[in-house]
C-alpha positions as CSV (number, residue, x, y, z in Angstrom):
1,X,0.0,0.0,0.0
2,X,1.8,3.5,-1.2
3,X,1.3,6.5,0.8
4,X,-1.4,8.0,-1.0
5,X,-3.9,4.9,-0.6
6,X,-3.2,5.4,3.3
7,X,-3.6,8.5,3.2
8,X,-7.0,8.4,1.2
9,X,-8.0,5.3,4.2
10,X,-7.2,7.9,7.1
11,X,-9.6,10.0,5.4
12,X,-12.3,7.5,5.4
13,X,-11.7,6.2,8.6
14,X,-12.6,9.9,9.9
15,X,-15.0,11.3,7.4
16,X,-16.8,8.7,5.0
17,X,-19.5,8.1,8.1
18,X,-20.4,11.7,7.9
19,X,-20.1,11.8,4.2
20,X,-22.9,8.8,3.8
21,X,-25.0,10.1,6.5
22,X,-25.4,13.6,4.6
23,X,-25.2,12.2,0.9
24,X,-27.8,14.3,-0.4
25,X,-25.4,17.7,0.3
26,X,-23.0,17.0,-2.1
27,X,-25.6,16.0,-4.8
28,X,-24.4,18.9,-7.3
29,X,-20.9,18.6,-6.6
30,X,-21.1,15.0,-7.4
31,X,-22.1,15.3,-10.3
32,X,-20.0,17.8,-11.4
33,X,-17.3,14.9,-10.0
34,X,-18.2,12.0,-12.5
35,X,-17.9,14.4,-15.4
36,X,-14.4,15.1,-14.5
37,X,-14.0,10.3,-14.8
38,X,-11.7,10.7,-11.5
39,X,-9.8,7.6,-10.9
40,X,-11.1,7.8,-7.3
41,X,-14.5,6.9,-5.5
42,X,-16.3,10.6,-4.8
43,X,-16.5,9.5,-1.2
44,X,-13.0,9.2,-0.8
45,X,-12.1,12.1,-2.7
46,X,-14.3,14.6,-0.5
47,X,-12.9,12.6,2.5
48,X,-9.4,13.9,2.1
49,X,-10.7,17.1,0.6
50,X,-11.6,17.4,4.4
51,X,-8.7,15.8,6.2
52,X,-6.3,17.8,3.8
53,X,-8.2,21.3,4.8
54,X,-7.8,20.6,8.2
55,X,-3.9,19.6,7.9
56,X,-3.1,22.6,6.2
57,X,-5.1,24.9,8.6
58,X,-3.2,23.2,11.8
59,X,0.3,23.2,9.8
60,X,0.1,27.2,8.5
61,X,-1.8,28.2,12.1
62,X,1.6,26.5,13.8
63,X,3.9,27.9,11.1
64,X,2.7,31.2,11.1
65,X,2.6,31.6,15.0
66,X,6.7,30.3,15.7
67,X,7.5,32.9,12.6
68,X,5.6,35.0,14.7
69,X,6.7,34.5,17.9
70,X,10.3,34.9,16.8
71,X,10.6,37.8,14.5
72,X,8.4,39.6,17.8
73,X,10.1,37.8,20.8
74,X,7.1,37.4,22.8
75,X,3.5,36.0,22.8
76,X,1.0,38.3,21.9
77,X,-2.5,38.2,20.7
78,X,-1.6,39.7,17.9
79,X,0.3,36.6,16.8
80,X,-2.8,34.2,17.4
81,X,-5.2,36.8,15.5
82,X,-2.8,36.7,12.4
83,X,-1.6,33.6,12.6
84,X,-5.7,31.9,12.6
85,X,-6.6,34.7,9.4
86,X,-2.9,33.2,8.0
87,X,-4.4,29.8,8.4
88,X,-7.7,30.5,7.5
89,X,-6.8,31.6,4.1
90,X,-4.4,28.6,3.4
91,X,-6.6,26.3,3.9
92,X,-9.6,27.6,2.6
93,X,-7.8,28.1,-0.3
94,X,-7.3,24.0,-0.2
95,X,-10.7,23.4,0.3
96,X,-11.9,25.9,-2.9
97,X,-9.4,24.1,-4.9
98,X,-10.7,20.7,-4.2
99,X,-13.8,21.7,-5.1
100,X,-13.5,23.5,-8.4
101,X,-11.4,20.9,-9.5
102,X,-13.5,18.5,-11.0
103,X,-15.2,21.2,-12.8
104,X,-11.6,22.4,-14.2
105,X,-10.5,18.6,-15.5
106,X,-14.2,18.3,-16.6
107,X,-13.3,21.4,-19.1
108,X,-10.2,19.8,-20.0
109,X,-11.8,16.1,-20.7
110,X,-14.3,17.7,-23.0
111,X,-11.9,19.8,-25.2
112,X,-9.8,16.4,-25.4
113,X,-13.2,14.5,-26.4
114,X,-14.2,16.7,-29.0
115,X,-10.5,17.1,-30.6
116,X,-9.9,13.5,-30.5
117,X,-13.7,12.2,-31.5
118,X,-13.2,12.3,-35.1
119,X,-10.0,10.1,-35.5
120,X,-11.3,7.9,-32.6
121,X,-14.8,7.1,-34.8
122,X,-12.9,6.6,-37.6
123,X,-11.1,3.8,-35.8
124,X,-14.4,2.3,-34.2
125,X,-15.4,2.2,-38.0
126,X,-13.1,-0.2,-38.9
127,X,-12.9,-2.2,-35.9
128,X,-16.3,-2.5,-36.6
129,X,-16.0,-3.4,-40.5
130,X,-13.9,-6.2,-38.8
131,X,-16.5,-8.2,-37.5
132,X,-16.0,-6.5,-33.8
133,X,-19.0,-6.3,-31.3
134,X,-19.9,-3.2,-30.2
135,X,-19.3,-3.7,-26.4
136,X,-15.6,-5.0,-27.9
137,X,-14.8,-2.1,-29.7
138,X,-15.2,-0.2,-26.5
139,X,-13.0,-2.0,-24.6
140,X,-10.5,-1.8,-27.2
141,X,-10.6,1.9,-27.0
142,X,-10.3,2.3,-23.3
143,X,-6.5,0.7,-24.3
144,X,-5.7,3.2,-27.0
145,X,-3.6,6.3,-25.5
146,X,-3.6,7.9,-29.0
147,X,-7.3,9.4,-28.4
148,X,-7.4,10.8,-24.9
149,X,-10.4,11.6,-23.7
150,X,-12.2,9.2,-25.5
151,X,-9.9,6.6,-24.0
152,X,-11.3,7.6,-20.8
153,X,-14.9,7.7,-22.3
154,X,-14.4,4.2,-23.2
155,X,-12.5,3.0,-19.8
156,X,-15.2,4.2,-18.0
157,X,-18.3,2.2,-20.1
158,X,-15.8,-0.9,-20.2
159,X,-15.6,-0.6,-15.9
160,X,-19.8,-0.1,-16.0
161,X,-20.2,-3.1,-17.7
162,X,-17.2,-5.6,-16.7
163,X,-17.1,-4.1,-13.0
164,X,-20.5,-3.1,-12.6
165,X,-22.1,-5.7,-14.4
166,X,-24.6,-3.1,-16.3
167,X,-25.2,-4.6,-20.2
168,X,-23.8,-2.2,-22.8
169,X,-26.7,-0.1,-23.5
170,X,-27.6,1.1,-20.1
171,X,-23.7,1.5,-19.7
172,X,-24.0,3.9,-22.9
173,X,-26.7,5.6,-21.7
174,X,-25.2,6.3,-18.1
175,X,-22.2,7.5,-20.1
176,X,-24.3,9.8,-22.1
177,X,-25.9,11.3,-19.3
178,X,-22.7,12.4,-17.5
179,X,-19.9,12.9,-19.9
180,X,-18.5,16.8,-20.1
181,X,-19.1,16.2,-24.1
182,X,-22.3,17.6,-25.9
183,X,-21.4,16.1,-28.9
184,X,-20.1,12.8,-27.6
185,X,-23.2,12.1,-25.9
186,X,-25.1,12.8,-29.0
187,X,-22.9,10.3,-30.2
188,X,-23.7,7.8,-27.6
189,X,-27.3,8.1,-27.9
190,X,-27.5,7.5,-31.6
191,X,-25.0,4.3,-30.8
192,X,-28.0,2.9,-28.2
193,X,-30.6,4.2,-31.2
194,X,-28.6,1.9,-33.9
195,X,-28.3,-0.7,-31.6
196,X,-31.6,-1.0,-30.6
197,X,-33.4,-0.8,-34.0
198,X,-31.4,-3.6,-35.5
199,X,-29.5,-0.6,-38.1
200,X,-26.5,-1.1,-39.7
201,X,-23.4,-0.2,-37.4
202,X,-21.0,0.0,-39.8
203,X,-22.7,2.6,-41.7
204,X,-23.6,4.4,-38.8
205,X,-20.2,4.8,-37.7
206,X,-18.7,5.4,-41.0
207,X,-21.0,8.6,-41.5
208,X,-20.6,10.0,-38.3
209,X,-16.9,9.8,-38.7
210,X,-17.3,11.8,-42.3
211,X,-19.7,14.2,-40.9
212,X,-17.2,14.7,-37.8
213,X,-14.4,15.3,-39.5
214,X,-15.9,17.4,-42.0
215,X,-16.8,19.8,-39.1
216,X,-13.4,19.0,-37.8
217,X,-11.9,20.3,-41.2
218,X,-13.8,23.8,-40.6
219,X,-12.5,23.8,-37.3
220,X,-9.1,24.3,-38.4
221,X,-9.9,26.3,-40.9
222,X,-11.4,29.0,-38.7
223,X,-8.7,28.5,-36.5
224,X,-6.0,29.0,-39.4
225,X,-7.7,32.6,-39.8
226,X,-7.3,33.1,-36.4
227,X,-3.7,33.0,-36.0
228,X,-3.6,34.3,-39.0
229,X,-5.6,37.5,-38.0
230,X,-3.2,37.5,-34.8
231,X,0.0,37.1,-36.5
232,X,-0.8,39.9,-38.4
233,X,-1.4,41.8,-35.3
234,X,1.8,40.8,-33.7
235,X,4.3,42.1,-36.5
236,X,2.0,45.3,-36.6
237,X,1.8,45.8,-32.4
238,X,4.6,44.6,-31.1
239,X,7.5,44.5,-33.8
240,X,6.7,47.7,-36.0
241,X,5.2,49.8,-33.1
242,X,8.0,49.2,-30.6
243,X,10.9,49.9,-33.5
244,X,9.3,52.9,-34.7
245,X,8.7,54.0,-31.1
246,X,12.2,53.7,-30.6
247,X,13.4,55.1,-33.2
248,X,11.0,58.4,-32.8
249,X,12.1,58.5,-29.1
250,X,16.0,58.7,-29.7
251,X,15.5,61.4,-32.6
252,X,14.0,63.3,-30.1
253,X,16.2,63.0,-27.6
254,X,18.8,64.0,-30.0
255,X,16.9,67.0,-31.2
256,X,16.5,68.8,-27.7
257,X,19.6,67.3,-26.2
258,X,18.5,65.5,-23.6
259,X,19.3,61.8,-22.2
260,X,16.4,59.6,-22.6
261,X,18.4,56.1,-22.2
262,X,17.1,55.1,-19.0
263,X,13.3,55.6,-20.6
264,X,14.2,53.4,-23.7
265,X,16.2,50.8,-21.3
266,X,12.7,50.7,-19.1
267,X,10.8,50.3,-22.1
268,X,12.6,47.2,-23.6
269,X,13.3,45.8,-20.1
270,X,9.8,46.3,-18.4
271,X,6.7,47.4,-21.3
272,X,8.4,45.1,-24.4
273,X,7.9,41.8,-22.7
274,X,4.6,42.3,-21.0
275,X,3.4,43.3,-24.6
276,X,4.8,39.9,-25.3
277,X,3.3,38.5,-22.5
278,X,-0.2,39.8,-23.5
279,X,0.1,38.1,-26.6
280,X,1.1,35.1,-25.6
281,X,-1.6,34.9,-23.2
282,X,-4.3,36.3,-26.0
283,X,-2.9,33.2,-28.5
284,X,-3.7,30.8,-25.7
285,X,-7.3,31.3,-25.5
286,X,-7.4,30.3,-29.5
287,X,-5.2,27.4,-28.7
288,X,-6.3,24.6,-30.4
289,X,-5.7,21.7,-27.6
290,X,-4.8,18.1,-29.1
């Protein structure tokens, strides 16, 4: 047993009781939880969200007061006030993080799904021109680390029907209801549809893997334009401007006479790399994760 599984039974052993008892307070948060397909029972995971708030409150309280009580040299209440608001931060901080969590990796499963969900049903299609059953084919995806998001898609229908024991379509509808993917559960609810009026799965999945990456294709066409649009921005904003700004600055300075190096020395040092900075944060939101 590694630390991390006894740290995740200490938890239990203080927490789940309460946790069980009061099931029907973390009904939002959990769901918000299976989106995010955590390789941990939600149980477990809000039982050392708990034990971990408390340890860093008790840890920062003690740090904060012995920094405290040293840099002043004697106990005062001043050191107890700042040391709890110290603490109180810290470990609310924790808490907040544990929480919003899920939702982030929920965020990041459904970009992955969607970016991947092309070349994945495209594979599907011919595993299932091979002859494969559907319940087969899924398996086989929650193996392949070349479409992540969808492998954990798939890993997760594979435990609800090997681990679980649910049959394939109620494992693909459970799926549907809680992935973090619009379009993947539209996906999974045609699947069931095909399945259950006897259609033709091979041509089922062959057209939705043309019609996905046909929207795919358009995809990366409007995000060519885009960096496109902001390269052109980029050699305008912060290649022309800055040169031309310099250049204006120093035949100035050597009109009137005057030293103006420790201006042009703060503006390359200080304003030239947070315009860089900007822009680097600006192409990031039209990042086009794979």
């Amino acid at each position: 047993m590694n630390l991390l599984e006894k740290y995740k039974l200490l938890a239990n052993r203080l927490f789940l009781d309460y946790i069980l008892k009061n099931r029907e307070k973390y009904k939002d948060f959990y769901r918000e939880y299976v989106k995010a397909r955590i390789p941990v029972l939600f149980e477990s995971y809000v039982s050392m969200m708990y034990l971990t708030t408390f340890l860093v409150f008790i840890i920062s309280f003690l740090v904060v007061l012995i920094y405290m009580r040293i840099s002043i040299g004697f106990w005062h209440w001043v050191e107890w006030l700042v040391a709890v608001i110290v603490a109180s931060v810290f470990s609310l901080s924790v808490y907040l993080y544990f929480r919003i969590y899920p939702s982030l990796k929920a965020g990041d499963l459904r970009v992955s799904i969607e970016n991947n969900l092309p070349f994945a049903l495209l594979y599907m299609s011919a595993l299932a021109k091979s002859g494969l059953p559907p319940q087969k084919i899924f398996e086989i995806l929650a193996k392949r680390k070349e479409f992540p998001g969808i492998k954990e898609e798939a890993n997760y229908i594979t435990y609800l029907t090997k681990v679980m024991g649910l049959d394939l379509i109620t494992a693909l509808i459970k799926a549907a209801n809680t992935t973090p993917s619009r379009k993947f559960a539209e996906f999974l609810y045609s699947f069931v549809s095909t399945i259950r009026s006897g259609g033709d799965l091979k041509f089922f999945l062959e057209q939705e893997a043309k019609n996905a990456l046909f929207e795919f294709k358009l995809k990366m066409k409007e995000f060519t334009d885009k960096l496109t649009t902001l390269l052109t921005i980029y050699t305008g904003v912060f290649i022309v401007f800055p040169l031309f700004l310099i250049t204006l600055i120093t035949l100035f300075a050597m009109l009137i006479n005057v030293q103006l190096f420790p201006i042009l020395k703060l503006m390359i040092i200080t304003i030239l790399p947070l315009f860089n900075m900007s822009y680097l944060l600006l192409l990031q939101t039209y990042e086009l994760k794979r």
